[in-house]
C-alpha positions in Angstrom: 11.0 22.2 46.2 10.0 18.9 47.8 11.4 16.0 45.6 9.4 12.5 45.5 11.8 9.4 45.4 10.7 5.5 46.1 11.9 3.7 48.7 13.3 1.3 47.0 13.8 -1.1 50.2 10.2 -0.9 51.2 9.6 -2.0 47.8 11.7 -4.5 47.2 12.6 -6.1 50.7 12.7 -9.7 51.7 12.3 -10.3 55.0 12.2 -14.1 56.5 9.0 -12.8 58.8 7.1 -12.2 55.1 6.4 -15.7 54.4 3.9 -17.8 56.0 3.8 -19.7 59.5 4.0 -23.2 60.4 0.4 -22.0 61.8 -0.7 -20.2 58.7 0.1 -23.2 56.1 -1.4 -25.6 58.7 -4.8 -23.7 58.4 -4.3 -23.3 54.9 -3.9 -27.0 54.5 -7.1 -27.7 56.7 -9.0 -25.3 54.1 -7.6 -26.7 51.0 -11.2 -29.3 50.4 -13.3 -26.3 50.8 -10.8 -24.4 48.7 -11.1 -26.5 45.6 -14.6 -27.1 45.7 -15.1 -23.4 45.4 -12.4 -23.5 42.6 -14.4 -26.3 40.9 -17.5 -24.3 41.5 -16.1 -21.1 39.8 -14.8 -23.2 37.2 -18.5 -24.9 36.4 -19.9 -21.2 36.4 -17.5 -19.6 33.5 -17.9 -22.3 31.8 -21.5 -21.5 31.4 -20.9 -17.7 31.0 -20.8 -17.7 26.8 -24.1 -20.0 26.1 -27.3 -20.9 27.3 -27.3 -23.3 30.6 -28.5 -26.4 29.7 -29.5 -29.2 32.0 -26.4 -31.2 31.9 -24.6 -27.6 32.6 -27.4 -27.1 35.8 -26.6 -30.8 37.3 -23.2 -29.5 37.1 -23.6 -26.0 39.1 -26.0 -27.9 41.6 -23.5 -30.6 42.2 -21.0 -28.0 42.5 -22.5 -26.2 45.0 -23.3 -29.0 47.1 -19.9 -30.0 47.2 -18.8 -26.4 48.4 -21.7 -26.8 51.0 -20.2 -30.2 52.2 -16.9 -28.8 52.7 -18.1 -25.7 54.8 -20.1 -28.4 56.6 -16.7 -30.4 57.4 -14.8 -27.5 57.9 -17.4 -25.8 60.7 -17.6 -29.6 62.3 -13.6 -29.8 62.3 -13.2 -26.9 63.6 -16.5 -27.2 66.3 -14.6 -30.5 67.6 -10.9 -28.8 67.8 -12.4 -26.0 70.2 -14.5 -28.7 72.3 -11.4 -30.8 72.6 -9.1 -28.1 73.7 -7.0 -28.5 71.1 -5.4 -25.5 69.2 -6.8 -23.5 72.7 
């Protein structure tokens, strides 16, 4: 008879080398404009979910999305000059 048992430190382990890197936050700090415009965005869109969009409710989606659009732009350019500059190579 085989018996099934949990490892219990696999499930509950902490280990230093879980939590982010001084990389990893870095990039996550670079992303955090494109981040909460796609939070805002999201937000815009549920609130529409339980009625009819009206206009004022459209102006908000479009401006939404254009601010998610302006932070992938800034991201891509950011990112276009660090590789071009040699830094982060």
């Amino acid at each position: 008879m085989n018996h099934i048992v949990t490892v219990q430190e696999a499930v509950t382990a902490f280990e230093p080398w879980l939590e982010p890197t001084g990389a990893e936050l870095d990039a996550i700090e670079l992303e955090m404009p494109l981040i909460a415009a796609e939070v805002e965005l999201l937000d815009v869109q549920i609130m529409t979910l339980d009625r009819p969009v009206s206009e004022l409710d459209a102006r908000r989606i479009r401006r939404a999305h254009r601010r998610v659009l302006a932070a992938r732009r800034e991201l891509a350019n950011r990112a276009a000059d660090l590789s071009t500059s040699g830094v982060g190579a």
